[in-house]
PQR file with spaces between the fields and no chain letter, atoms N, CA, C, O and H, PARSE charges and radii, in Angstrom:
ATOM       1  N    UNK     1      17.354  -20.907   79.913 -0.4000 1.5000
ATOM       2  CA   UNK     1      18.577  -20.536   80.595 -0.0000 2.0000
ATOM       3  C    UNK     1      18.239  -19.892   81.933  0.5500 1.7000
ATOM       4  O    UNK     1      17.314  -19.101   82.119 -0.5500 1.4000
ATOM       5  N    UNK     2      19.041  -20.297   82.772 -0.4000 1.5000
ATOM       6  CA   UNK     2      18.648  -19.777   84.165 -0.0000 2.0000
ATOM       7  C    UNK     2      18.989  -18.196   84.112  0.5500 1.7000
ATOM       8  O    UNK     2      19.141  -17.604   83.043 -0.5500 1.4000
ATOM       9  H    UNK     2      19.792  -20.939   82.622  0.4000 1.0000
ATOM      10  N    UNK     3      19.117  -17.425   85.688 -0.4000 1.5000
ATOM      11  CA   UNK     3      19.502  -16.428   85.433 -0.0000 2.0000
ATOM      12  C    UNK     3      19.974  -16.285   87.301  0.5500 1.7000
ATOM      13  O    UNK     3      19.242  -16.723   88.188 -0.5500 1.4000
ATOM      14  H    UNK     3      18.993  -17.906   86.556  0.4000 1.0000
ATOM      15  N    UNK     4      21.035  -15.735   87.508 -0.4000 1.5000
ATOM      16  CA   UNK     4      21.506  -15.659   89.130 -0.0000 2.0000
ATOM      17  C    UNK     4      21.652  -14.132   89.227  0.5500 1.7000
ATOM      18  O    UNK     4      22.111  -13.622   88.205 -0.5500 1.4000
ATOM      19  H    UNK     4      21.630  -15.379   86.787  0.4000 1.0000
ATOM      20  N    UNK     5      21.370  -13.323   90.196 -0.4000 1.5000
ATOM      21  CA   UNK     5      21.433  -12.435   90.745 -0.0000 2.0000
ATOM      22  C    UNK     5      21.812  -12.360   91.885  0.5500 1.7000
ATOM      23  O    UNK     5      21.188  -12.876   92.812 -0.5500 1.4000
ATOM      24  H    UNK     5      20.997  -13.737   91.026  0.4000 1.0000
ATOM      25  N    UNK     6      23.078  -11.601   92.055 -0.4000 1.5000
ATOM      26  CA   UNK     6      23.398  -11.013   93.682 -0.0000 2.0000
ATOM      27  C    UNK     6      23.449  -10.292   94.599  0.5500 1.7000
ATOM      28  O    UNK     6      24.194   -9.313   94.585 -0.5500 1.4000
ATOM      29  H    UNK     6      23.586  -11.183   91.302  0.4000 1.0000
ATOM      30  N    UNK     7      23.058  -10.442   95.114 -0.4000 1.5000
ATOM      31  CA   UNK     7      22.394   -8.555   96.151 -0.0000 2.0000
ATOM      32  C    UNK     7      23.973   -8.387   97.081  0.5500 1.7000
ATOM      33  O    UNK     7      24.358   -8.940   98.111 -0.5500 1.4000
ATOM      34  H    UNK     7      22.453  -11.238   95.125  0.4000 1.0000
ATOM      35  N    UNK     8      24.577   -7.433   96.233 -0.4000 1.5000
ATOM      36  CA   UNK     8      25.945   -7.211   96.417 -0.0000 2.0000
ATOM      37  C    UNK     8      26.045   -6.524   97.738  0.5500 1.7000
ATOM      38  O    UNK     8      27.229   -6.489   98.073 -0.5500 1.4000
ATOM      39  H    UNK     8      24.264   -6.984   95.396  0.4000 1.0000
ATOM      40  N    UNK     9      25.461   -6.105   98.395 -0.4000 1.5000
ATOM      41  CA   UNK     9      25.439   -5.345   99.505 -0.0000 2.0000
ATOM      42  C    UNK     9      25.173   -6.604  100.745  0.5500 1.7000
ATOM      43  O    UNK     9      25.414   -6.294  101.912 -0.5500 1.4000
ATOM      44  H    UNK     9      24.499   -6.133   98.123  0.4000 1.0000
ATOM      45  N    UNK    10      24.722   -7.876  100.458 -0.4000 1.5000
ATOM      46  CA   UNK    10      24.330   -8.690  101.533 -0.0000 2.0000
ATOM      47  C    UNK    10      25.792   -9.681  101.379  0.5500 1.7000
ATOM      48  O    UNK    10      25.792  -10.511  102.288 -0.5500 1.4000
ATOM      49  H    UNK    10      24.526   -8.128   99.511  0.4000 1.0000
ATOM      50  N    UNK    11      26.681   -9.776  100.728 -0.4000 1.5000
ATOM      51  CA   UNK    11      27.932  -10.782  100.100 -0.0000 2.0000
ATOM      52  C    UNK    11      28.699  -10.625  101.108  0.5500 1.7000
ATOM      53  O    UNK    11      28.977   -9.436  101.265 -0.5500 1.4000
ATOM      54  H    UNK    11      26.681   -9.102   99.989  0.4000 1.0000
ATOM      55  N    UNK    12      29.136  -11.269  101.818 -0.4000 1.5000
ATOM      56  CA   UNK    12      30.792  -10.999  102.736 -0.0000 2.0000
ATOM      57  C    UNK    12      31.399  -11.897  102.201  0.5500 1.7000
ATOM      58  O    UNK    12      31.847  -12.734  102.984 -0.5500 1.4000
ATOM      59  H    UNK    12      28.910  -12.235  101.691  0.4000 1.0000
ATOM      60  N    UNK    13      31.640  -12.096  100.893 -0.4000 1.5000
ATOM      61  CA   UNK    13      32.820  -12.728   99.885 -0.0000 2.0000
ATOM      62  C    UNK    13      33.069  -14.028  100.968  0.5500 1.7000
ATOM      63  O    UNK    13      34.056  -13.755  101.651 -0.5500 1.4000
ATOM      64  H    UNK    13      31.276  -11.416  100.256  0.4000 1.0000
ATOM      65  N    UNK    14      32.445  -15.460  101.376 -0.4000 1.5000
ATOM      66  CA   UNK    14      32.327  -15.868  101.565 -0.0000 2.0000
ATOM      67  C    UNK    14      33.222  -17.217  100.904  0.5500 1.7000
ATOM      68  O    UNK    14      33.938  -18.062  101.441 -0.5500 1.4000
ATOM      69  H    UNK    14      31.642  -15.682  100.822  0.4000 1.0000
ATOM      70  N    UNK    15      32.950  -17.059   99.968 -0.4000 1.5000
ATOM      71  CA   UNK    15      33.050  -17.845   98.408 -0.0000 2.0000
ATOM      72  C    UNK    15      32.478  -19.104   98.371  0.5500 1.7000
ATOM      73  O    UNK    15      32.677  -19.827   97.395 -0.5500 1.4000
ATOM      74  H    UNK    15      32.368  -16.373   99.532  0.4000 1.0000
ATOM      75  N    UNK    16      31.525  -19.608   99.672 -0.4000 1.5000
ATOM      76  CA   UNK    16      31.243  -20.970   99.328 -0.0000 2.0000
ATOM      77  C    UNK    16      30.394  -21.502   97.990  0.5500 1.7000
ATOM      78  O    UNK    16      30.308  -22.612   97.464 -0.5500 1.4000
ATOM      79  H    UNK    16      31.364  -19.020  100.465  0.4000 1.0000
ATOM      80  N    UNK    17      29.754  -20.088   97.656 -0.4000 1.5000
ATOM      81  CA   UNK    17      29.024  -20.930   96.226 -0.0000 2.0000
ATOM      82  C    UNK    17      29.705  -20.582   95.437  0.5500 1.7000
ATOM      83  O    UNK    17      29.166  -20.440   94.340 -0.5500 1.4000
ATOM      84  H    UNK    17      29.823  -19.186   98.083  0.4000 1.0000
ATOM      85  N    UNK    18      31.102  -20.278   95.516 -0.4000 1.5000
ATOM      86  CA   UNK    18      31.760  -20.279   94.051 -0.0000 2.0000
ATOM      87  C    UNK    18      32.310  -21.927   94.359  0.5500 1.7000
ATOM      88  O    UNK    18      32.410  -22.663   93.377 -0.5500 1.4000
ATOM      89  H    UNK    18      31.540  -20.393   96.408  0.4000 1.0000
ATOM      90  N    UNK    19      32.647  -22.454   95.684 -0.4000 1.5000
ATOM      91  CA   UNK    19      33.485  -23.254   95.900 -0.0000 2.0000
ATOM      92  C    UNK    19      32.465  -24.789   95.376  0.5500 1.7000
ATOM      93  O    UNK    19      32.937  -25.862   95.002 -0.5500 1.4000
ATOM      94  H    UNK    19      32.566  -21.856   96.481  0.4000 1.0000
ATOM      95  N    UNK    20      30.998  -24.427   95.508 -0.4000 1.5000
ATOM      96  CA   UNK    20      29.960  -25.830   95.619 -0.0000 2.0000
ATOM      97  C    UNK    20      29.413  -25.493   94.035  0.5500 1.7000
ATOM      98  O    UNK    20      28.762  -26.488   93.715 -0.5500 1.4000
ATOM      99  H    UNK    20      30.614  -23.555   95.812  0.4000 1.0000
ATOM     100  N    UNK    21      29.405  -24.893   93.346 -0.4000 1.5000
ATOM     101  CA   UNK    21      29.187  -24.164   92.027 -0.0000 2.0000
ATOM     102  C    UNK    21      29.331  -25.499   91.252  0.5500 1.7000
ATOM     103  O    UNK    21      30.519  -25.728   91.478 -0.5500 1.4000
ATOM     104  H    UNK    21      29.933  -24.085   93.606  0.4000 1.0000
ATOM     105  N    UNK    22      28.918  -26.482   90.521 -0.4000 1.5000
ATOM     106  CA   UNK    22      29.652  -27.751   89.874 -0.0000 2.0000
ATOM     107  C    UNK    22      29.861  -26.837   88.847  0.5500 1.7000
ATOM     108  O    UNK    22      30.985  -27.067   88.399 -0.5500 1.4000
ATOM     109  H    UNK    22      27.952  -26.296   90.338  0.4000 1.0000
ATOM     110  N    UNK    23      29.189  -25.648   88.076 -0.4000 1.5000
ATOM     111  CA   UNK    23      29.926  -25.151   86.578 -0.0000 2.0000
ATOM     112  C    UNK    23      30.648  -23.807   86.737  0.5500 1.7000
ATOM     113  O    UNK    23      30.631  -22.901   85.904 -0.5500 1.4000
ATOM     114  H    UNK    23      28.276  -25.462   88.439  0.4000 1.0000
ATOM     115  N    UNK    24      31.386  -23.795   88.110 -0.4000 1.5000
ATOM     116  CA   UNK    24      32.249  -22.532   87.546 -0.0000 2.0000
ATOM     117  C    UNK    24      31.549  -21.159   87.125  0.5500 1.7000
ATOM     118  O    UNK    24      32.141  -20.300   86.472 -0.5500 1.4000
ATOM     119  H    UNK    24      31.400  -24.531   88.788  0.4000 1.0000
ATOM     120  N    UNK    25      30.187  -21.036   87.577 -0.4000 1.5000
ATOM     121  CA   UNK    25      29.313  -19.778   86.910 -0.0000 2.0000
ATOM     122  C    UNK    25      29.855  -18.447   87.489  0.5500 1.7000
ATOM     123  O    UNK    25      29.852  -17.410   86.827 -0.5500 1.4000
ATOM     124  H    UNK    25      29.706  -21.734   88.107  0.4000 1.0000
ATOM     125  N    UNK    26      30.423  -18.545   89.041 -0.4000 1.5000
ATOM     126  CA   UNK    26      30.642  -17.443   89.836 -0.0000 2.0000
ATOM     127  C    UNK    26      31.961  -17.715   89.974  0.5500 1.7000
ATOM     128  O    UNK    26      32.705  -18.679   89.795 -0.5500 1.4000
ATOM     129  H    UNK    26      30.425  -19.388   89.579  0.4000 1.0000
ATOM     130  N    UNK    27      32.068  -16.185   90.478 -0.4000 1.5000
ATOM     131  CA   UNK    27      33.512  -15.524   90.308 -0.0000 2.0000
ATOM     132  C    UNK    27      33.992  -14.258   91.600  0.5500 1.7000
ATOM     133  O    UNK    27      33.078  -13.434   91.577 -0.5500 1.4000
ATOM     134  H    UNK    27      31.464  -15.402   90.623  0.4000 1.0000
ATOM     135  N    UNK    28      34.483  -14.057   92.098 -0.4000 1.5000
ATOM     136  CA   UNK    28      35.295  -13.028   92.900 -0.0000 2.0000
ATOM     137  C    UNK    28      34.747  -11.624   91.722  0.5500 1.7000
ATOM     138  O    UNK    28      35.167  -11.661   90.566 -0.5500 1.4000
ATOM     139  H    UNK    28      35.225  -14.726   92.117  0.4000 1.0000
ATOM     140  N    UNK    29      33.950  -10.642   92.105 -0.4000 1.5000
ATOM     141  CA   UNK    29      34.134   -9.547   91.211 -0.0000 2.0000
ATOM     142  C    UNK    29      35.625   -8.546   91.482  0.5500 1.7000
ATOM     143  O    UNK    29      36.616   -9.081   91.978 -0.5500 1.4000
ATOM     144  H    UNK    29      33.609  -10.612   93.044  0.4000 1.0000
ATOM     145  N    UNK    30      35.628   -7.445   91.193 -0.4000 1.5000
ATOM     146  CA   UNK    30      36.876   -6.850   91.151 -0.0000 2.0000
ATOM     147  C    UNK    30      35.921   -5.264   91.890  0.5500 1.7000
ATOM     148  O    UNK    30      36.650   -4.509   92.534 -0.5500 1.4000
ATOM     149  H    UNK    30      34.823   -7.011   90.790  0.4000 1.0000
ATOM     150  N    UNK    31      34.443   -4.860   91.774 -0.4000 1.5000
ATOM     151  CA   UNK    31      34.022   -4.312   92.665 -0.0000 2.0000
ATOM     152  C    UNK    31      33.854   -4.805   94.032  0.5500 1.7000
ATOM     153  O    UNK    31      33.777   -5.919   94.550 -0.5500 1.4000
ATOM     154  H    UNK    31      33.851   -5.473   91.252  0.4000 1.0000
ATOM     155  N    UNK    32      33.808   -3.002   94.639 -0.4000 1.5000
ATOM     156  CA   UNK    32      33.697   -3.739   96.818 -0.0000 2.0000
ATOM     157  C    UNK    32      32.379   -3.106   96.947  0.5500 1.7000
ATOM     158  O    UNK    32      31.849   -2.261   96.225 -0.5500 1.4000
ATOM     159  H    UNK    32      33.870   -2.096   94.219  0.4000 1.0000
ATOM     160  N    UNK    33      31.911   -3.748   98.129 -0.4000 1.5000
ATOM     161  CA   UNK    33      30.638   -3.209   98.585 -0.0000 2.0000
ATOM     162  C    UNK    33      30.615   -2.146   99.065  0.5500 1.7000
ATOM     163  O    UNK    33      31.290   -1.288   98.496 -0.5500 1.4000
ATOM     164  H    UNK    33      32.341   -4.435   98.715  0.4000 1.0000
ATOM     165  N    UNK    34      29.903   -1.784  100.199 -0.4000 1.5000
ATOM     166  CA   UNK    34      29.683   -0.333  101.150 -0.0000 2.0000
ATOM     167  C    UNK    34      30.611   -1.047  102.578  0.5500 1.7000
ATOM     168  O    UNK    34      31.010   -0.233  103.411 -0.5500 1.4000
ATOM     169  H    UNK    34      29.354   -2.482  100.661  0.4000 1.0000
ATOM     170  N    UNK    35      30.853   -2.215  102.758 -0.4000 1.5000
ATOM     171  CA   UNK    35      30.705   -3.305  103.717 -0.0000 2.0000
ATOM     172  C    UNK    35      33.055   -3.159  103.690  0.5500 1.7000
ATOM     173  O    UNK    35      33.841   -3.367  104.614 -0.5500 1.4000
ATOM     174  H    UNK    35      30.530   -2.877  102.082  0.4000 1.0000
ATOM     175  N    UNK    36      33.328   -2.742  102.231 -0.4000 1.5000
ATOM     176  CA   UNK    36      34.828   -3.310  101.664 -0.0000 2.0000
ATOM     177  C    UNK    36      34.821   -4.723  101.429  0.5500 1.7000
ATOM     178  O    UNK    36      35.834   -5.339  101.760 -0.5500 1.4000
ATOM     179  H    UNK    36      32.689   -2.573  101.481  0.4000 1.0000
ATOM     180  N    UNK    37      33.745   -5.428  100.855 -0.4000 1.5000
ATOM     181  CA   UNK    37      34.166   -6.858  100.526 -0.0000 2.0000
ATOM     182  C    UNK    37      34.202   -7.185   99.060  0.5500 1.7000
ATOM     183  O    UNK    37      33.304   -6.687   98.382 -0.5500 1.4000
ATOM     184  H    UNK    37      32.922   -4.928  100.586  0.4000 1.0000
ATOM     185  N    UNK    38      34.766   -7.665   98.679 -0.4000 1.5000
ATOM     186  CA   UNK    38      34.318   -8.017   97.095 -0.0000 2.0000
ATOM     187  C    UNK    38      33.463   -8.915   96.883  0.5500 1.7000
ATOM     188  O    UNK    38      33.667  -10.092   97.181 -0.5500 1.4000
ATOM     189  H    UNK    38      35.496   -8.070   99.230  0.4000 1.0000
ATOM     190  N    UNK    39      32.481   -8.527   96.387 -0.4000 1.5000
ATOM     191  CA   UNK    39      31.153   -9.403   96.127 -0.0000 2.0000
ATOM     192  C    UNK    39      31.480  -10.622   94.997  0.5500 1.7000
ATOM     193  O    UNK    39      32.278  -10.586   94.061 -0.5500 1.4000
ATOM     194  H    UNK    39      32.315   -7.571   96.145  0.4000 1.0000
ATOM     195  N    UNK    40      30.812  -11.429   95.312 -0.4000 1.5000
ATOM     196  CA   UNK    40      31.017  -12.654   93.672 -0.0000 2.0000
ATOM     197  C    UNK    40      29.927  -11.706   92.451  0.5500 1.7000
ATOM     198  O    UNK    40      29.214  -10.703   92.470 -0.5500 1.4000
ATOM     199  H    UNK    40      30.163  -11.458   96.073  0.4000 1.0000
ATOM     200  N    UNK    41      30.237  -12.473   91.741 -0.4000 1.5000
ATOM     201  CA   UNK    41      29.857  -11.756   90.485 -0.0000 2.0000
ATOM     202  C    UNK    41      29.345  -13.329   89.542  0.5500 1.7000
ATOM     203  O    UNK    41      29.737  -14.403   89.997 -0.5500 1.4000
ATOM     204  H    UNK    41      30.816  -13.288   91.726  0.4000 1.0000
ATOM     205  N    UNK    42      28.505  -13.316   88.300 -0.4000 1.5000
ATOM     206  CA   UNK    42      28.297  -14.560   87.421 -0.0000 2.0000
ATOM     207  C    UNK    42      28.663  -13.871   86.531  0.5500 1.7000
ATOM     208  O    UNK    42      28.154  -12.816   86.150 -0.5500 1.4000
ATOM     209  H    UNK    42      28.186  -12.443   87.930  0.4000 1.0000
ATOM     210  N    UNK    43      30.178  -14.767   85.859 -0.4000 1.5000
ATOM     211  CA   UNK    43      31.346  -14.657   85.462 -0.0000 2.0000
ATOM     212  C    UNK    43      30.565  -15.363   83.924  0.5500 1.7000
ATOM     213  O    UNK    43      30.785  -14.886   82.810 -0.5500 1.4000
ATOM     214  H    UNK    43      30.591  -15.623   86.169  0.4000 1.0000
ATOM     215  N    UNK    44      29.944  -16.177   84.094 -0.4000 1.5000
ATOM     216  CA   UNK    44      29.548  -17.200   83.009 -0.0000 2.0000
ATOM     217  C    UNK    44      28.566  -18.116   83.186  0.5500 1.7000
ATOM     218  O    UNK    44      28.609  -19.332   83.375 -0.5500 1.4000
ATOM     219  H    UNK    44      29.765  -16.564   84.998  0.4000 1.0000
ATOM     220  N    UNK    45      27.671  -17.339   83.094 -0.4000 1.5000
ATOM     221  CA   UNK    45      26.297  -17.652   82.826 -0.0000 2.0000
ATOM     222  C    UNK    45      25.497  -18.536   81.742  0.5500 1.7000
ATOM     223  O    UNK    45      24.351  -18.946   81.928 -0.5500 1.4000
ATOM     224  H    UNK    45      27.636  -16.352   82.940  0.4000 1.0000
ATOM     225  N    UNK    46      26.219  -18.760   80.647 -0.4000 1.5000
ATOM     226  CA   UNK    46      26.068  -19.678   79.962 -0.0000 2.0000
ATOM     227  C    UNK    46      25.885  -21.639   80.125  0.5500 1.7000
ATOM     228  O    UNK    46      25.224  -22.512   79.562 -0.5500 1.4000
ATOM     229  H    UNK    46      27.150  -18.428   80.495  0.4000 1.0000
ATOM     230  N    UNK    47      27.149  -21.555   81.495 -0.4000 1.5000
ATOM     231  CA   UNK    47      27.052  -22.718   81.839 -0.0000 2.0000
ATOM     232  C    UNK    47      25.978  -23.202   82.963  0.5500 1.7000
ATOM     233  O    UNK    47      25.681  -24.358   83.264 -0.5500 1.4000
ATOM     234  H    UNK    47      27.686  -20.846   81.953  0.4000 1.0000
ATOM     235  N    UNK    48      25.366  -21.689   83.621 -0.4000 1.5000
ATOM     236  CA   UNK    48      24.038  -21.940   84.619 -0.0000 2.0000
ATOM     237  C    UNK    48      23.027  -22.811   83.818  0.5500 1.7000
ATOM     238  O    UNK    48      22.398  -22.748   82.761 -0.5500 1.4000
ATOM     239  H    UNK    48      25.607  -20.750   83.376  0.4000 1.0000
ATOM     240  N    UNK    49      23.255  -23.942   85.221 -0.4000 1.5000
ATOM     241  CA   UNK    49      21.727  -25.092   84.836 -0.0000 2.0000
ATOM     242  C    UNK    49      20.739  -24.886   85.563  0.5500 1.7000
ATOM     243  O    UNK    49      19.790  -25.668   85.511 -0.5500 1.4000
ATOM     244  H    UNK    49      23.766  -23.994   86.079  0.4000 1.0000
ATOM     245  N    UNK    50      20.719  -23.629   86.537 -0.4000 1.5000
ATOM     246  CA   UNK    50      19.725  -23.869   87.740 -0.0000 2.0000
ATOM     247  C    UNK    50      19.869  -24.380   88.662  0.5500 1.7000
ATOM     248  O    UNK    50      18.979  -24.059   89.450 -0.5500 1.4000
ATOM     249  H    UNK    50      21.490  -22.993   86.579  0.4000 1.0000
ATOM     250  N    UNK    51      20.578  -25.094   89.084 -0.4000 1.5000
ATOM     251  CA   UNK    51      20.428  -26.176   90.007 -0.0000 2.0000
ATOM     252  C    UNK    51      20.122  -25.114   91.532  0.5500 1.7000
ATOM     253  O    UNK    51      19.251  -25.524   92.300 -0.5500 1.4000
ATOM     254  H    UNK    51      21.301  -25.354   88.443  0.4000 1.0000
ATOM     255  N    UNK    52      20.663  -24.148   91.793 -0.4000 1.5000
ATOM     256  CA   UNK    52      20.569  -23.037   92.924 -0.0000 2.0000
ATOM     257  C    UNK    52      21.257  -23.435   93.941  0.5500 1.7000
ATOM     258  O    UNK    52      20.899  -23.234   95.101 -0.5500 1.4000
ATOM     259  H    UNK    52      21.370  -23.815   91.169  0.4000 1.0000
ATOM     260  N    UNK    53      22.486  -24.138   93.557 -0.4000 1.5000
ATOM     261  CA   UNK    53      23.135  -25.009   94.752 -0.0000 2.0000
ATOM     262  C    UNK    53      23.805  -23.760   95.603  0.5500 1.7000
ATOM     263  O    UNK    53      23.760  -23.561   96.817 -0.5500 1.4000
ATOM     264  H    UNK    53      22.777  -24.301   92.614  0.4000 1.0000
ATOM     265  N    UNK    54      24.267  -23.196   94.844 -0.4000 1.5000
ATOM     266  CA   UNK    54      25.002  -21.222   95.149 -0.0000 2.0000
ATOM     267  C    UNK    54      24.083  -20.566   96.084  0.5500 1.7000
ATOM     268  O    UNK    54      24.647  -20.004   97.023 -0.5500 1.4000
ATOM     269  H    UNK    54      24.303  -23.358   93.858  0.4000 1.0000
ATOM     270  N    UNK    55      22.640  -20.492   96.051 -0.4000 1.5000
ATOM     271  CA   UNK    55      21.792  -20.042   96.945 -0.0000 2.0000
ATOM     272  C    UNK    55      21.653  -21.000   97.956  0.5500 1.7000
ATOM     273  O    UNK    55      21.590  -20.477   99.069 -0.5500 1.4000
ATOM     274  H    UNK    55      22.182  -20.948   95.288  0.4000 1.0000
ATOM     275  N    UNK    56      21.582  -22.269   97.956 -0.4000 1.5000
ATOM     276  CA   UNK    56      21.030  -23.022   99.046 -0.0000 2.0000
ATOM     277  C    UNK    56      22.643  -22.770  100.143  0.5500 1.7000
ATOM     278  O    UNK    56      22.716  -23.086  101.331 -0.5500 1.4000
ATOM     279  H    UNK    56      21.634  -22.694   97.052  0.4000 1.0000
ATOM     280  N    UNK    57      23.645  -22.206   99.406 -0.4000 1.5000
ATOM     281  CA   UNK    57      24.768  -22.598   99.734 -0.0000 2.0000
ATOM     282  C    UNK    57      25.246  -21.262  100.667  0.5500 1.7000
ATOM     283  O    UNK    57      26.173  -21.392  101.466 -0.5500 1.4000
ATOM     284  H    UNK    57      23.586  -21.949   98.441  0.4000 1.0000
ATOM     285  N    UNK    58      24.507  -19.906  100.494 -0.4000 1.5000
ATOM     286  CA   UNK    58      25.018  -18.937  101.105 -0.0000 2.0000
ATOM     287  C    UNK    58      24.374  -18.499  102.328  0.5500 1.7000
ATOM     288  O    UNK    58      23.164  -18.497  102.551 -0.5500 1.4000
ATOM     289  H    UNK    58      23.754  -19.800   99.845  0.4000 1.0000
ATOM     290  N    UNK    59      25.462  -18.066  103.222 -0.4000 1.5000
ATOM     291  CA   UNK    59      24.453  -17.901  104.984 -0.0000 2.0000
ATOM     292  C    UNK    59      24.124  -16.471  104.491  0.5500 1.7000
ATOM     293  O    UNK    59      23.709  -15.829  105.456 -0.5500 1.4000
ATOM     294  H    UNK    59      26.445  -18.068  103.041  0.4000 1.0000
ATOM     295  N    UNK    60      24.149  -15.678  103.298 -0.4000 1.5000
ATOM     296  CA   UNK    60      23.573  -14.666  103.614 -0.0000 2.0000
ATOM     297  C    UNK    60      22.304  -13.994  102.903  0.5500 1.7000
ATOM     298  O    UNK    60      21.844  -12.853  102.922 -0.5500 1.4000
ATOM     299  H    UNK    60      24.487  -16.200  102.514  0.4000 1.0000
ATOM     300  N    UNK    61      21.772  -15.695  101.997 -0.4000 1.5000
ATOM     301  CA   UNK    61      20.421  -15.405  101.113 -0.0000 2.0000
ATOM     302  C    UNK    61      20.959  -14.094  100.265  0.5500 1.7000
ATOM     303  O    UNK    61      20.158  -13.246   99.873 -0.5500 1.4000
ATOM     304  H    UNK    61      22.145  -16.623  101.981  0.4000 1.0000
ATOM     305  N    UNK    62      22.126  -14.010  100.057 -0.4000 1.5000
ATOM     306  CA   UNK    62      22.622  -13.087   98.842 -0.0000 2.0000
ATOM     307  C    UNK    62      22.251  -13.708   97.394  0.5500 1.7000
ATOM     308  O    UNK    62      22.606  -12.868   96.567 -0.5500 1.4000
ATOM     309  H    UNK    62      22.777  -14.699  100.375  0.4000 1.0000
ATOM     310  N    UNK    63      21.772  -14.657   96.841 -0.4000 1.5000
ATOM     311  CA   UNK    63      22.098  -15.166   95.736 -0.0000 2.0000
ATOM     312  C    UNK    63      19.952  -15.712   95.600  0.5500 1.7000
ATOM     313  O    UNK    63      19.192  -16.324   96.351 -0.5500 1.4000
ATOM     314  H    UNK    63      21.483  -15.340   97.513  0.4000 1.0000
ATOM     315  N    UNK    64      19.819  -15.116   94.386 -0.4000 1.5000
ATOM     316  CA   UNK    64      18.503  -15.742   93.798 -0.0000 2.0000
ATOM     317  C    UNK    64      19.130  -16.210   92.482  0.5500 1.7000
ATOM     318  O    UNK    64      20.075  -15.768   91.829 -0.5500 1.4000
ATOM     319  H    UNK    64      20.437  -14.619   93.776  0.4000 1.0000
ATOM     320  N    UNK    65      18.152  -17.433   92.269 -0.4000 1.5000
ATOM     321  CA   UNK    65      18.358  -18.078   90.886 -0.0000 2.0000
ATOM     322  C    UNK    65      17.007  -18.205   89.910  0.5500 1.7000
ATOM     323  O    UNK    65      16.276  -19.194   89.966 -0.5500 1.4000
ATOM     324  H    UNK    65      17.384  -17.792   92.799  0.4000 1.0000
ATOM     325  N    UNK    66      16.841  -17.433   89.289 -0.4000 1.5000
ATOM     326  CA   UNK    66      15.638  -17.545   88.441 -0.0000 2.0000
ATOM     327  C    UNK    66      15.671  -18.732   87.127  0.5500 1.7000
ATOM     328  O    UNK    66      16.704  -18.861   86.469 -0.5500 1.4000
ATOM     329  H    UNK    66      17.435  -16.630   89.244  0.4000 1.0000
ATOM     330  N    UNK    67      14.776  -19.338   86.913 -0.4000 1.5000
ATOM     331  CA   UNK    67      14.943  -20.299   86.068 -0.0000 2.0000
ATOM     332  C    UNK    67      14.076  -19.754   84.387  0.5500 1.7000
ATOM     333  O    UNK    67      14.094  -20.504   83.412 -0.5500 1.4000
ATOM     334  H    UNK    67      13.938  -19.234   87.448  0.4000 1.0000
């Protein structure tokens, strides 16, 4: 099972890797940063395959995907 981590402080709620995500893993959290943005959050992690499309996908290298 993979595993995604987000360095919540680098997020400007962007949402493109929730938007390029094919399984729905990420989510809008309901915490804000230091920044006032709401960071994404992995909502459901179960359906992570790895693929790291979420990282290749963010301008702010907020998102690692460990496999």
């Amino acid at each position: 099972m993979a595993k995604v981590e987000i360095r919540s402080e680098s997020c400007k709620s962007c949402q493109y890797c929730i938007k390029f995500c094919p399984r729905g893993v990420l989510a809008i959290g309901n915490e804000v940063n230091s920044k006032g943005y709401e960071y994404v959050a992995a909502v459901n992690m179960d359906a992570c395959v790895g693929c790291c499309i979420c990282a290749r996908m963010c301008p702010d290298a907020a998102i690692e995907v460990y496999k």
